[in-house]
C-alpha positions as CSV (number, residue, x, y, z in Angstrom):
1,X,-1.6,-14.8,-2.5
2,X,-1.9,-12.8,0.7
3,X,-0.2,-13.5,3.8
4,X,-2.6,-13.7,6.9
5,X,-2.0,-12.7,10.2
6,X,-4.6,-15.8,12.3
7,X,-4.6,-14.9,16.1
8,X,-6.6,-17.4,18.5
9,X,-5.7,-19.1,21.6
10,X,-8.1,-22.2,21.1
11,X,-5.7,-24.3,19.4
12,X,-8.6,-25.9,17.1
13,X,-9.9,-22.5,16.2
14,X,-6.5,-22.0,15.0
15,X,-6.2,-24.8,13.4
16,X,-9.9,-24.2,11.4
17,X,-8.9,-20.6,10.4
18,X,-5.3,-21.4,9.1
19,X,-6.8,-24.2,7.2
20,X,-9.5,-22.4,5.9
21,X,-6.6,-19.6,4.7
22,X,-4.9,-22.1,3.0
23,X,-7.5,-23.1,1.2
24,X,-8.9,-20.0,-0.3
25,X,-5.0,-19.8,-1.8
26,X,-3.8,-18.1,0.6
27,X,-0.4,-18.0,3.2
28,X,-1.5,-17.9,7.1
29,X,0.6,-17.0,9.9
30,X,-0.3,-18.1,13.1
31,X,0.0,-17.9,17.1
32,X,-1.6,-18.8,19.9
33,X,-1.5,-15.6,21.7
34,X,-1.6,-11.8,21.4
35,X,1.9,-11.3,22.6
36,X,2.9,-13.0,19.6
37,X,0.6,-10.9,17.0
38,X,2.1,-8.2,18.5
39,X,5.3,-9.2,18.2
40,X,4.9,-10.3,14.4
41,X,2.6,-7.3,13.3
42,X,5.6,-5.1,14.4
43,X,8.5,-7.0,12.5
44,X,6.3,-8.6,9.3
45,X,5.7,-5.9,7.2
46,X,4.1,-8.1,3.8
47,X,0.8,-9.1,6.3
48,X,-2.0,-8.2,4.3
49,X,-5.1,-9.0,6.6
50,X,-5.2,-10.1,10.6
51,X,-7.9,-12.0,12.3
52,X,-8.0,-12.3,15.9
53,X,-9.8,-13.3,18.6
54,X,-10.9,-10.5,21.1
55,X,-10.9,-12.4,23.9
56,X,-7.2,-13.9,25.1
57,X,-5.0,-13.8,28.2
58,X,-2.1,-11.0,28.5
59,X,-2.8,-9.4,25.4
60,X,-6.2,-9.4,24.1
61,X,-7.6,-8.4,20.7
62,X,-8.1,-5.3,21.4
63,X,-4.8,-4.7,22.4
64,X,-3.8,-6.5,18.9
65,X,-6.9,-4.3,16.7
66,X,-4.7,-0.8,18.6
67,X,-1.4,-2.1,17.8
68,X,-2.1,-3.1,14.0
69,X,-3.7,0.9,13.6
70,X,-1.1,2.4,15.1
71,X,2.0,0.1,13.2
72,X,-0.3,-0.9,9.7
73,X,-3.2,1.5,9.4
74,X,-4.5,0.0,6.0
75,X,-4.3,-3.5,7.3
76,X,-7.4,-4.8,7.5
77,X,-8.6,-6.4,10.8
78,X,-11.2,-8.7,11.6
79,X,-12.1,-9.7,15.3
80,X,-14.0,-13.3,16.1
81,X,-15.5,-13.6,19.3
82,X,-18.1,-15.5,21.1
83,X,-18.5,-11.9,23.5
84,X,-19.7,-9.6,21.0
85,X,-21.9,-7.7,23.3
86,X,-24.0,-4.5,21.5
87,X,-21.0,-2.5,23.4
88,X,-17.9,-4.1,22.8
89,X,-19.5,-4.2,19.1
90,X,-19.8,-0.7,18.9
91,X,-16.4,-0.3,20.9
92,X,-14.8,-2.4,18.5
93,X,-16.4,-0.5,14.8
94,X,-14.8,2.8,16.4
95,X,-11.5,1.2,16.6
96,X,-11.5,0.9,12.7
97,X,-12.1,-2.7,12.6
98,X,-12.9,-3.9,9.0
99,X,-15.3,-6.8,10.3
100,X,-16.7,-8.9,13.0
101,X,-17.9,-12.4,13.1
102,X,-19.5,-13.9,16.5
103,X,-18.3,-17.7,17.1
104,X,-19.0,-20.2,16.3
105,X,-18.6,-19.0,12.9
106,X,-19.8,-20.3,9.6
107,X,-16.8,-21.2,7.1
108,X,-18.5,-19.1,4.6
109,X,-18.6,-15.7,6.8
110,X,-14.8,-16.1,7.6
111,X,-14.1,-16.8,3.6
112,X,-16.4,-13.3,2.9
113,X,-15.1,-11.3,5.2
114,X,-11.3,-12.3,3.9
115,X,-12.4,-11.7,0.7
116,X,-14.1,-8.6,1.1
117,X,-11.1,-6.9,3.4
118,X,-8.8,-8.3,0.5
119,X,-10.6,-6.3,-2.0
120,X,-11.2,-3.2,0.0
121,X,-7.4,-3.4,1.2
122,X,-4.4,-1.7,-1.1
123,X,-1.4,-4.0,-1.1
124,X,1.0,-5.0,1.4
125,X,4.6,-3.0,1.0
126,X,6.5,-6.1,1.7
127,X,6.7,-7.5,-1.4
């Protein structure tokens, strides 16, 4: 079971992804903000994958995506946004972002993309 780090300040997006986590058999930890992520991905050290949104007030996902490379550098991130512009897409790839997946999402390309950063992904030293 991994522990994942779910990032989104639409509270039903939340709500879909942490869902979605527990349902592939995994444990999701959530907030609303990217304050918060920061926050967590500095003091939880067994987080084994983070999705966040890129766009989000105070702290954005980019902000989050910089602060789990510098803290976590084998954690894999994945970013879901509705603003992934050819730009920001190729802004984001050089940040060392493991995937990206344009809302509104299909259920099946978050549940790949977890699956694939779990198996690309060594495991988390928390345990």
């Amino acid at each position: 079971m991994a522990r994942i780090l779910v990032v989104d300040d639409e509270t039903a997006i939340l709500t879909v992804l942490s869902v979605l986590v527990k349902s592939l058999g995994h444990e999701p930890v959530t907030c609303s903000d990217g304050k918060q992520a920061l926050e967590i991905i500095r003091s939880d050290q067994s987080l084994d994958i983070v999705i966040t949104d890129l766009r989000m007030q105070e702290v954005n996902g980019m902000d989050v995506v910089a602060s789990v490379k510098k803290q976590r550098p084998q954690t894999p991130v994945i970013v879901i946004s509705a603003y992934l512009t050819d730009e920001r897409t190729e802004a984001i790839k050089s940040s060392g972002v493991f995937g990206q997946i344009v809302k509104p999402f299909r259920m099946e390309a978050v549940r790949e993309s977890i699956n694939a950063a779990l198996s690309a992904a060594p495991p988390s030293s928390g345990d």
